[in-house]
N, C-alpha and C positions, 0 to 999 in steps of 0.2 A: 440314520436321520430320516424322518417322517414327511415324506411329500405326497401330495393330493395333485390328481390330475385330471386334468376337464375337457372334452369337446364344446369350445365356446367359440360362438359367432359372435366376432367383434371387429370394429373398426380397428385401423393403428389408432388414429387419432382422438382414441375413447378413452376416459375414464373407468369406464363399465369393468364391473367387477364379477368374479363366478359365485351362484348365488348356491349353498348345498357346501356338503364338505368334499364333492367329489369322492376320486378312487384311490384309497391312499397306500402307499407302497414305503416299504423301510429303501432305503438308497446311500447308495455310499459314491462321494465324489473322488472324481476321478483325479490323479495326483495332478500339481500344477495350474490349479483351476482358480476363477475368481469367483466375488460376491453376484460382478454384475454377471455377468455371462457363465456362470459355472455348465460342468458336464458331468453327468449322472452317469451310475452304472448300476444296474438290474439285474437280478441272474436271470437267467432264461427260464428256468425251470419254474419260475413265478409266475411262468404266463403262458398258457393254451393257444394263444396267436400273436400277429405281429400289432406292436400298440397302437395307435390312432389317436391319441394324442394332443391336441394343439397347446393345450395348455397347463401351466401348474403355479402352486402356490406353494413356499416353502416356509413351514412357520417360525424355523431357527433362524431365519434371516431376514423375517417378516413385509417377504418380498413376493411382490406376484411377475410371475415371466410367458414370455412365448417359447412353445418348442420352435426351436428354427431346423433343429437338425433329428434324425434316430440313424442311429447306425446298430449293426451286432458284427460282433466275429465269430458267432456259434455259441457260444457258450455266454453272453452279454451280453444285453442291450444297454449302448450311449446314447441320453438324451441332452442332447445342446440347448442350452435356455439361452434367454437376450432378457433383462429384464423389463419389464413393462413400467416404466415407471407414473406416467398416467393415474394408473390405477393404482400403485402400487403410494402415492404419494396423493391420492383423490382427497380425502379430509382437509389436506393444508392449501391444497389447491382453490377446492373450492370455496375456503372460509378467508382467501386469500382478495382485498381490495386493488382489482386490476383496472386499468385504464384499456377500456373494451372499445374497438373500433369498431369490430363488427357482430352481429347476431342476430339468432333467428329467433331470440326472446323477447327483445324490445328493440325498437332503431327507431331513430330520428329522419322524418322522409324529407325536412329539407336540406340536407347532407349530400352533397353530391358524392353519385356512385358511379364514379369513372368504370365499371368492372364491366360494363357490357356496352359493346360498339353500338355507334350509331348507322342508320342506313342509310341510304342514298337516296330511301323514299320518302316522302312525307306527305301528310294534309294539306289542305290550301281553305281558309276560313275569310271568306270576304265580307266584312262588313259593309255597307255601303248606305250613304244617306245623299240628299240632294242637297246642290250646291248650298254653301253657310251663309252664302251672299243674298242680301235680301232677294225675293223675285215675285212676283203677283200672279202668276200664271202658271200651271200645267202644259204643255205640249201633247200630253197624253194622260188622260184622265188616271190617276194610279201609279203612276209610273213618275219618281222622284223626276223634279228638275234638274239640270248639270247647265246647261246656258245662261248667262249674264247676258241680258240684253239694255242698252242705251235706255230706256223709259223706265226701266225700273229703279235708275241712279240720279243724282242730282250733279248739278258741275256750283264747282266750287269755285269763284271767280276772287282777286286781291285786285284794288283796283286805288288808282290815288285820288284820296281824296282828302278832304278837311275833318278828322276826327270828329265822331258824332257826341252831342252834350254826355260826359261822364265818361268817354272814352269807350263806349259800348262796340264791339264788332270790330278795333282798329287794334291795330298790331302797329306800330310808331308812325309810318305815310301811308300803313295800307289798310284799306278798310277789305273784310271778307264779307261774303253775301254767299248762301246759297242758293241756287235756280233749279227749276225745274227744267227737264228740255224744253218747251214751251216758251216758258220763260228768257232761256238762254238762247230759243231761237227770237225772238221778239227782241230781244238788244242785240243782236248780233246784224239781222235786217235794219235796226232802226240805224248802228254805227255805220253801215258799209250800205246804206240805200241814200235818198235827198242828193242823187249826182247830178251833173252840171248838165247833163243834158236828158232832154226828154222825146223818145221816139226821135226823130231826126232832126226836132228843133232845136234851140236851146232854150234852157229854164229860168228866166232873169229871175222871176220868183225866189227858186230855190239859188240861183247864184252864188248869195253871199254865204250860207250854211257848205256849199257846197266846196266854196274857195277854199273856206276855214277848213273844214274835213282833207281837205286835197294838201296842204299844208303840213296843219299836225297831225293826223290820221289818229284818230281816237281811241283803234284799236293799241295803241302801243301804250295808252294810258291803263290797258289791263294787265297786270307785271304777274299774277299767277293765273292760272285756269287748268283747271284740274274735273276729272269724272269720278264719282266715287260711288263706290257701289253700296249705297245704303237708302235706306226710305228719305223721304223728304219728312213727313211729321215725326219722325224719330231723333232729328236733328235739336239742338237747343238755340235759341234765338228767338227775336221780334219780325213776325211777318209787317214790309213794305210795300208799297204800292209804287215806288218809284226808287228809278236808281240815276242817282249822280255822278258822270264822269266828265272830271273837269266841267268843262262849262255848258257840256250836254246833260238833259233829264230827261230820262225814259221814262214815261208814264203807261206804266205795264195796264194791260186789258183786265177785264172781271174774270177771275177764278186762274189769274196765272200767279203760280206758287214765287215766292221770294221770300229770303230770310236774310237779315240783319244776323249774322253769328255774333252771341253771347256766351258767357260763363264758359266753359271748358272745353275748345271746340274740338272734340272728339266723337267716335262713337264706338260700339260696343255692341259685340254677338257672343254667343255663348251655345256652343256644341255638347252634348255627351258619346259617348261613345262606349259602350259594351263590348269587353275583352273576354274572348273564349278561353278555355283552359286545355295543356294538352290533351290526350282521348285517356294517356296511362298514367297521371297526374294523382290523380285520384285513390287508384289501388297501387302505385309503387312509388309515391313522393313527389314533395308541390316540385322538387329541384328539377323536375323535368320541364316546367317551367319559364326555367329559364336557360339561356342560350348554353350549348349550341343546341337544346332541344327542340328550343321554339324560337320565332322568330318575330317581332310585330314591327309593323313599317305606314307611319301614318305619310296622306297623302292629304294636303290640307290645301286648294288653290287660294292664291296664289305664293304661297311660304315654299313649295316645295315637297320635296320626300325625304320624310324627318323617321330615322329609323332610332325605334327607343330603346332604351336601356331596359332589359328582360328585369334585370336586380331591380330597378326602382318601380315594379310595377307584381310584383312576384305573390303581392298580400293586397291588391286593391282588381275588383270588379270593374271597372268602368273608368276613364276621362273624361274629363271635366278641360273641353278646350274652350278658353275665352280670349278673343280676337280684339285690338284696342287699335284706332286708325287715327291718327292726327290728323285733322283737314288741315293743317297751314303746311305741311311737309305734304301730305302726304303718304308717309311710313309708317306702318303698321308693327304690332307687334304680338306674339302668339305663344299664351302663357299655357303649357301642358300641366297641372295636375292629377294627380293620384285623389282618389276619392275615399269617401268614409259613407259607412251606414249602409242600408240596401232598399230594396227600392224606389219609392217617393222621397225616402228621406236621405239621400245621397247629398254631402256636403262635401266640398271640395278640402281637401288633406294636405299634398304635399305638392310643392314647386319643383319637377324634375327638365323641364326644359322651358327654356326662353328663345323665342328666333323672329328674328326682323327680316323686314319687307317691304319693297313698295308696293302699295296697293292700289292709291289710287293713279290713273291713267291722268300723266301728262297731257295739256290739249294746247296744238303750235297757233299763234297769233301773232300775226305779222311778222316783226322781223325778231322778235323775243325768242329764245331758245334756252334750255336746260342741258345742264351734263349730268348724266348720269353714269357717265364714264364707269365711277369711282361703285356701283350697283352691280353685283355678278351672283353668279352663282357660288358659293364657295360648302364645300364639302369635306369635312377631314375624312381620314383614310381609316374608318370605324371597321371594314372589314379584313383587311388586313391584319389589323389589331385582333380582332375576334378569332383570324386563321392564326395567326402565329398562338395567343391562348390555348388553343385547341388543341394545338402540336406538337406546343413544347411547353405550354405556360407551367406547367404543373410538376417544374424541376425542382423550384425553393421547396415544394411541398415534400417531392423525392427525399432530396437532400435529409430533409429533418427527420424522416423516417414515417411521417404521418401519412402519406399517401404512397405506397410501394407498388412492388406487385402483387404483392400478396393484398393488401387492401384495395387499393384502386379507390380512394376516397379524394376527391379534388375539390379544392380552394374556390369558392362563392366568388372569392375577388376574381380571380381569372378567367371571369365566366361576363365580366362587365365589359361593356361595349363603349368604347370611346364616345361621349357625347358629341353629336354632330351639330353644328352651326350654319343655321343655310338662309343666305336671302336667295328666293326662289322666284323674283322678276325685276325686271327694269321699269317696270311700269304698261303696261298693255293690256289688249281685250283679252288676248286667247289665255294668258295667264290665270288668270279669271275663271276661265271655266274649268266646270269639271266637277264630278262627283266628289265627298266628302269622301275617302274609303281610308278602312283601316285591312290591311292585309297582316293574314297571321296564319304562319307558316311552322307545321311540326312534323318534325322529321320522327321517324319511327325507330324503336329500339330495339334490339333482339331481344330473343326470351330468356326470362328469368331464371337462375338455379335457387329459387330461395333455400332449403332444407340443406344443403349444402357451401352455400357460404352468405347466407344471412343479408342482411343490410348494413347500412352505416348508424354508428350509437354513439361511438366519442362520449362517452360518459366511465365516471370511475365506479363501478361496481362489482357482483361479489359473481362468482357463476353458479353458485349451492343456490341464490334466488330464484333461478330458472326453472324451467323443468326438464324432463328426463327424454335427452334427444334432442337439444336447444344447442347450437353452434354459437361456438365464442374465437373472439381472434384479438388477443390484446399486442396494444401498443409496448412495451415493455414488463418481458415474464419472467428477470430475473428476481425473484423470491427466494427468504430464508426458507428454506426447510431442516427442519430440525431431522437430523440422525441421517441425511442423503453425504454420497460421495460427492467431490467437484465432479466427475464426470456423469454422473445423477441430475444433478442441479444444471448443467449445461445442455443435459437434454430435456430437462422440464422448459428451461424458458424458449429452448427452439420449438416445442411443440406449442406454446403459448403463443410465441410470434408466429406461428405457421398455421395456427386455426384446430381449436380442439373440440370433441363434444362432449357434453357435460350428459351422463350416462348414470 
């Protein structure tokens, strides 16, 4: 029988074949012997030295093998083969439609690649813009503003009164007004000054105004008063010159701000914000993107620290945060969008969070008071959920066989972050303040083996497409092959599921 023998550098887990007809020797097998693993015998006197050998092909059994063993007794040499089936079954293999998890011929980079740990180090990327609340002024020339101050805001007073013709400004007994400070100090002196005495005398003058006031107190005829932190001409309404409580009128000065609130009495800001990408993003997959790679944690006063969902932000550049304040509550609300286009022409996309707030500042009058009891902080437990993900999320995936160890490809979904819901004050000044920031946190990843086990692909294809030295690792490598043993076939598809190279 006619075997050819090769010194061939090869992986195990190659297809690669010996290129030549090699060294060919007549051989006779040894009694008791099989197709897969047969053992040769040579005469000695065939050969001037001891063989060297690694490999051979036998064309009666149209099979290619490795030497695993040489032995002699003097007079013969046994060569032990293992068959190669790789190689020896390449054609079918490679014309064979596999569902390929991994390779270093094509891969899909937003596929998360569980195969290499995370580190304990990471980037720290701070966005930062000045407070979103209106303000007039600098503190330092350059240098964003983060303080809210009382003159930049206007107070919002509900006061009873007799409904204005058409119902303009009144909410069922209460009429709204906005003021300037100014303003709101000038009826605040006119309700709480005219007292009954003057310097050490008494006032008979003012007496009678004074008994009334001392009576009803006119402050209690104000049932809301609130500060809100927005322009005064940005507000919608008819500017007055006089305000009516009960059966006092305040006849406001020249150039003091008032407004009769009309049509929708809200208002409205509008933020953007630009999102960094991770550093290795780029050359090894957007998945690193998102968590537990990266990390983004908006901090919007007075909403809170609203930490976002990496998945809903994984294909959009920037936020588009718009801020919507009720002046009759007071409560605000803070709609996050995902963006489109780039950029002047950035249009707002998708709705990935909503979060309520009070925002504007309660202001106490007389014997009136608010509960805001029922107003907290309230935060779900978004990291916890992210650590247990991290740790063990990635079992159902186990289970199904699509993320092992040998792949280490993990599930998009297990990588989402519980959406968090935060009202983030009770109503106050310090809440208020504060820098716009977006913090974005990536953590670093070890280095890469690509040339040895590839990326993630999840796609059905062929490995004869690729080229020569290209890693493939499919999901299911049980395949007919025509004219293999079961125990042929059962080492084809472990080498399939164990990661092969297409040679």
């Amino acid at each position: 029988m006619k075997v050819y023998f090769y010194n061939l550098a090869k992986r195990v887990n190659s297809t690669k074949q010996p290129i030549g007809t090699g060294q060919a020797f007549d051989c006779a097998l040894k009694e008791n012997t099989s197709i897969v693993s047969p053992t040769l015998k040579i005469t000695v006197d065939t050969m001037n030295n001891a063989p060297t050998w690694n490999y051979a092909y036998i064309p009666d059994f149209a099979r290619y093998y490795h030497v695993t063993d040489v032995s002699s007794d003097g007079w013969m040499w046994y060569f032990s083969l293992a068959i190669d089936v790789l190689a020896t079954y390449k054609t079918q293999i490679g014309a064979a439609n596999l569902y390929m998890l991994r390779s270093t011929h094509s891969y899909d980079g937003s596929i998360i690649d569980t195969f290499y740990p995370v580190k304990a180090d990471y980037d720290v990327v701070i966005s930062r813009d000045e407070t979103p609340w209106p303000h007039w002024d600098l503190e330092t020339p350059g240098v964003p503003n983060w303080q809210i101050k009382v003159r930049d805001g206007v107070f919002i007073i509900g006061v009873l009164a007799v409904p204005e013709t058409g119902g303009s400004g009144s909410y069922g007994s209460i009429k709204y007004l906005a003021l300037s400070q100014a303003a709101m100090k000038q009826l605040i002196d006119y309700l709480m000054g005219n007292t009954i005495w003057n310097n050490t005398d008494i006032d008979i003058d003012g007496a009678t105004m004074s008994v009334t006031k001392s009576l009803l107190n006119p402050l209690s005829y104000i049932k809301v008063c609130m500060w809100a932190p927005c322009s005064y001409a940005s507000l919608p309404g008819s500017e007055v010159t006089s305000i009516k409580i009960w059966e006092w009128t305040v006849n406001l000065s020249a150039n003091t701000a008032c407004k009769l609130l009309s049509s929708y009495p809200s208002f409205y800001n509008m933020k953007r914000m630009t999102l960094s990408k991770h550093p290795s993003a780029a050359s090894r997959g957007s998945y690193l993107n998102t968590s537990p790679y990266s990390s983004y944690t908006l901090f919007y006063p007075p909403y809170g620290i609203i930490q976002l969902d990496t998945v809903d932000i994984i294909n959009t550049s920037a936020l588009q945060l718009e801020s919507t304040v009720d002046l009759i509550t007071g409560e605000g609300r803070l709609d996050i969008y995902t963006t489109s286009g780039s950029g002047g022409s950035l249009t707002r996309h998708k709705l990935i969070n909503r979060i309520k707030s009070q925002v504007c500042v309660p202001i106490q009058l007389a014997e009136v008071g608010y509960d805001y009891s029922n107003i907290g902080m309230t935060a779900l437990g978004a990291g916890s959920q992210w650590l247990g993900n991290w740790l063990g999320g990635f079992s159902s995936a186990v289970d199904s066989g699509l993320a092992g160890a040998v792949s280490r490809i993990g599930d998009l979904a297990n990588t989402q972050r519980q959406k968090v819901s935060t009202v983030g004050s009770s109503g106050n000044f310090c809440d208020l303040d504060g820098y716009l920031e977006l913090i974005q946190e990536f953590y670093k990843i070890t280095a890469e083996d690509f040339g040895h086990v590839g990326r993630p692909l999840c796609s059905i294809t062929k490995a004869n497409t690729g080229n020569s030295g290209d890693y493939w690792l499919a999901r299911e490598g049980d395949i007919a092959l025509s004219g293999a043993t079961f125990e042929e076939r059962s080492a084809v598809k472990d080498f399939l599921e164990g990661g092969f190279f297409w040679e």
